[in-house]
N, C-alpha and C positions, 0 to 999 in steps of 0.2 A: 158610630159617632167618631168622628175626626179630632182627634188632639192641633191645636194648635203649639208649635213652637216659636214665642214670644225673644227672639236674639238669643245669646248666648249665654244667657243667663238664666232662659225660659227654657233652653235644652238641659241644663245641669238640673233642673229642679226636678227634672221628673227619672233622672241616677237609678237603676235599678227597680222600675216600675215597667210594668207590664201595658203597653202600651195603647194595644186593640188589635182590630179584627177587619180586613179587607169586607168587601164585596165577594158574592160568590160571580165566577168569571167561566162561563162556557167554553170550553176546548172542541175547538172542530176542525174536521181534515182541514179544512182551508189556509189555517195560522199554520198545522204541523207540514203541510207541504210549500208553504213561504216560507219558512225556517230550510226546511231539506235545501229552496234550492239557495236561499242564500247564505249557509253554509255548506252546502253540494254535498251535502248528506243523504243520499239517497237510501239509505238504508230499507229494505220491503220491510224490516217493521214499524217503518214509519211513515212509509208513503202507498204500501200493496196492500188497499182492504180484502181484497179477493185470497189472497196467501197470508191475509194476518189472519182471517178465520180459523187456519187450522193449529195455529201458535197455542201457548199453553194461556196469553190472555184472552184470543176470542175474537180481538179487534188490532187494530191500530195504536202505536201507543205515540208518544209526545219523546221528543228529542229528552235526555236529562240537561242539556242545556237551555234548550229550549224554554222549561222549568226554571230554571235558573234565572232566566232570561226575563220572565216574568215579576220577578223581586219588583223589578222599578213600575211599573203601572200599579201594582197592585199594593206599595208602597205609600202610594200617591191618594186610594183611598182610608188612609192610615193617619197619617200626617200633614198640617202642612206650616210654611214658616213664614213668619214674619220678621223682619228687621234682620237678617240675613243677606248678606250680600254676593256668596257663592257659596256651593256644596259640589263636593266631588266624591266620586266612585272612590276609593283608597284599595279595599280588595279585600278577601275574602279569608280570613281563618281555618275556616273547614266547611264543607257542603257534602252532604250524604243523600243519595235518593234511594230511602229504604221500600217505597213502592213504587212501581208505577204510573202515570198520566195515564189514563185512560181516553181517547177519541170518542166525544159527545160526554165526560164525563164535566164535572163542575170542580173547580177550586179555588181554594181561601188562602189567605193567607194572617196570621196573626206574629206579633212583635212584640218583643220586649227588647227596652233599653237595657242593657245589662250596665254598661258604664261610659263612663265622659271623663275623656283626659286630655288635659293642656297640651295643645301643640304649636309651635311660635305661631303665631298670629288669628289664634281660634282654637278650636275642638275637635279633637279627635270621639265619634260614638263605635262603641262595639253593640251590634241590633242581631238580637237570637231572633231568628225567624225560625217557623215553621210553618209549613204548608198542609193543608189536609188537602183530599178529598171523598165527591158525593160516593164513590164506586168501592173504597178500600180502606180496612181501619189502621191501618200504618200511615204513618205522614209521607207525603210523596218527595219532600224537599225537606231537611235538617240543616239549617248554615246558620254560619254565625259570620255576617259582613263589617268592614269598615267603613265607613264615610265621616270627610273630615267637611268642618262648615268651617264660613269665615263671616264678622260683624264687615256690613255695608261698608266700611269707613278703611276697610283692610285689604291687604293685594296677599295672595295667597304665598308662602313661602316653601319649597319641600323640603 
């Protein structure tokens, strides 16, 4: 179920609540070798299924960026906003990939608003993410992001 957030008054209300749960999202060579070549990561454990077999996962794994990189689509089945008139990426506190992505493996992603703080012209949110997935019972992704919103009527200021 998708929270909506009703302006900036509709983000403060939900301060410290747990906010839901993505879609489960397929991982397949295909995204982890568009990733390699557009960050020219070629790494064989990320693009040699042939040489990832005999790696200690078996297969293929997914960039930790790449994982990362996922926050915003899978975000997107999480939330959405109304009466908002800009949101921006701000940056990340800390991001841990205590497992690996696994190639043909499934992942979620769930979010807590941890807090909402005045910033000149809108809101600053800190969003505890975590990532599972279907293959490993360690989370594959631990971060805590920032993203600041601004009310329709406001020009963003840094």
């Amino acid at each position: 179920m998708t929270v909506t957030f009703k302006g900036i008054e509709g983000i403060k209300a939900y301060r410290g609540q747990r906010i839901g749960s993505s879609q489960w999202h397929e991982v397949t060579q295909e995204q982890i070798n568009m990733f390699a070549d557009a960050t020219k990561d070629w790494n064989w454990i990320h693009v040699d299924s042939e040489k990832a077999k005999d790696c200690p996962f078996g297969r293929t794994i997914a960039h930790g960026y790449w994982t990362l990189s996922m926050l915003i689509p899978l975000l997107r089945d999480i939330y959405t906003l109304e009466d908002i008139g800009m949101g921006l990426n701000y940056g990340i506190e800390k991001a841990r990939f205590p497992a690996a992505v696994l190639v043909d493996s499934k992942i979620r992603l769930h979010m807590t608003l941890k807090d909402v703080t005045e910033v000149t012209g809108g809101v600053q949110l800190l969003m505890g993410c975590e990532m599972e997935s279907d293959t490993v019972e360690k989370p594959v992704l631990v971060a805590d992001i920032l993203f600041r919103f601004y009310p329709s009527n406001k020009v963003a200021v840094n």
